[in-house]
N, C-alpha and C positions, 0 to 999 in steps of 0.2 A: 504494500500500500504506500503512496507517493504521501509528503507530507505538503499541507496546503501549506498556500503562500503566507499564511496570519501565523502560521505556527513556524516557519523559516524563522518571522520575523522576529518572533518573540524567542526564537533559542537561541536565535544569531548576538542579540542584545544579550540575554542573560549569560552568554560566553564572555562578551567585551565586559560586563561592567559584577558579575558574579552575583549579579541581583536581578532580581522581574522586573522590569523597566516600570511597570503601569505601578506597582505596588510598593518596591524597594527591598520587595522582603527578600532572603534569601532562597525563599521556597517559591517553587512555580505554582500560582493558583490555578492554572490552565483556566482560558474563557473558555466558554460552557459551547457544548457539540452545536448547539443552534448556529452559535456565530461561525463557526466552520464553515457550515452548511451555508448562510448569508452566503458569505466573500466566495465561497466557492462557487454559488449559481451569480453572483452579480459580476464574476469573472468571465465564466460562459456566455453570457448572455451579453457585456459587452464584445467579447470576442464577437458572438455574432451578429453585435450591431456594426461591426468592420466589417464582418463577410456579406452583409447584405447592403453594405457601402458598397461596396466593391464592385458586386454584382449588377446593381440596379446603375453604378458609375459607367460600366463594360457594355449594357442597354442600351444607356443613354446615347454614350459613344459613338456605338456601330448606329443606332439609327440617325444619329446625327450626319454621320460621316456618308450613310449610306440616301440620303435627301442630298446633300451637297453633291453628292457623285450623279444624282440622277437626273441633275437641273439640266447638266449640257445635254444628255442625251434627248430632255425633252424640249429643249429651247434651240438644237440646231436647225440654224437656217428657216428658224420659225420668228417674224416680230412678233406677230401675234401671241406668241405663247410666252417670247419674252417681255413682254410687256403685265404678262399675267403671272408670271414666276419670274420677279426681281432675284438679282444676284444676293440682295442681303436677307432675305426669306431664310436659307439657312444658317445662317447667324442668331436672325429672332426664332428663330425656332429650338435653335443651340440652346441661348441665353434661356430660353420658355423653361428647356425639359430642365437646364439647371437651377431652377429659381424653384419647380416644385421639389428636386431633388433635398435643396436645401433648407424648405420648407417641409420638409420630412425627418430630415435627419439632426435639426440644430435644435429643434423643444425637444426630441427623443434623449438626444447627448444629454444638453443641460438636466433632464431628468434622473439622466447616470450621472452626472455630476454630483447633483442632489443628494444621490440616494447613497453613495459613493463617502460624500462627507458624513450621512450618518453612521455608517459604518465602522468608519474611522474613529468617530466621537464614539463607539460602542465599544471598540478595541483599547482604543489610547483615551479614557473619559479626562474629560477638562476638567481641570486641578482647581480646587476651593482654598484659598489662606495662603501663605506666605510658604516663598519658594526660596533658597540659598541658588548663586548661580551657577554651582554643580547641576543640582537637579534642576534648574531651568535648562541647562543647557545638554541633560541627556532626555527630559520630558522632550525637549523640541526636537532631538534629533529620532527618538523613539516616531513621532509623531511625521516625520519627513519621510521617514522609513514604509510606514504605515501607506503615508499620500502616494508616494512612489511605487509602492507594489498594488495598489487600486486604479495605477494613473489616473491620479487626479491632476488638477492645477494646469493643467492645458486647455486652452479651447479652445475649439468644433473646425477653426479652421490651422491650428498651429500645426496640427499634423498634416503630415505629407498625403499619406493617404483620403486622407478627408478633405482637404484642400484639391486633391490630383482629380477625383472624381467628382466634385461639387463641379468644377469649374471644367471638368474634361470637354464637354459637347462646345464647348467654345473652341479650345483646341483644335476639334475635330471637325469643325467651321472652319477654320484656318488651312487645316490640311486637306481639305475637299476644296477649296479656291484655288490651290495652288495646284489641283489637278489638270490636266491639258484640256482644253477646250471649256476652262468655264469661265 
């Protein structure tokens, strides 16, 4: 059995500092099987809010790429039909599919976002009274640790991926102009 990323987190700590980071006790209280279970489905589940980034990104793309390829073959030697299919159609059309794309996928994030920081505050709970700057400053790195193995503190477009496919069918506009004859 593979050990979750919450439980890395909290041994890898209790090796450097010889104490439970959230507690200070010597002894590990382990957080309770529930919160395993959390981090491990809000893991999955962002995983596949990327694969279905990705995928719905690869859609968008090909049919973007695939309008821009089709304008010359229907506007040769035709005004009439150019006049009815302008060369920037696939452009707005690019821009269209990526503006729903990203009206899809930017309240979904921010909702991992959300849901991500309670997590965290579940794992690492925020400190009541008076802190010395040792343990402020193994509470924050505890707490860093925590953000980083949820990825948190990124957003919606900082990543490449999510950035690459939000904006791909523009791209993909780009490279169907640039094909012969359009």
């Amino acid at each position: 059995m593979t050990a979750r990323p919450c439980e890395l987190l909290l041994d890898h700590q209790q090796q450097i500092t010889g104490a439970h980071p959230i507690t200070g006790l010597d002894r590990d209280p382990a957080p309770p099987a529930a919160t395993y279970d959390a981090v491990h489905d809000y893991l999955e589940r962002k995983d596949a809010l990327v694969r279905l980034l990705w995928v719905g990104g690869a859609i968008v793309f090909a049919a973007t790429l695939s309008v821009g390829a089709l304008r010359p073959a229907l506007v040769a030697g035709d005004a009439a039909a150019a006049a009815r299919f302008p060369a920037t159609y696939p452009t707005v059309y690019g821009l269209y599919l990526s503006g729903l794309l990203a009206l899809v996928y930017v309240p979904t994030y921010m909702t991992f976002e959300r849901v991500g920081r309670a997590l965290q505050d579940l794992l690492v709970p925020p400190r009541n009274g008076p802190l010395d700057a040792t343990d402020l400053v193994a509470y924050a790195a505890v707490r860093r640790d925590v953000e980083a193995a949820l990825g948190l503190g990124t957003g919606p477009i900082a990543s490449f991926k999510a950035g690459a496919f939000i904006f791909a069918p523009l791209a993909s506009t780009i490279v169907a102009q640039l094909l012969p004859g359009s």
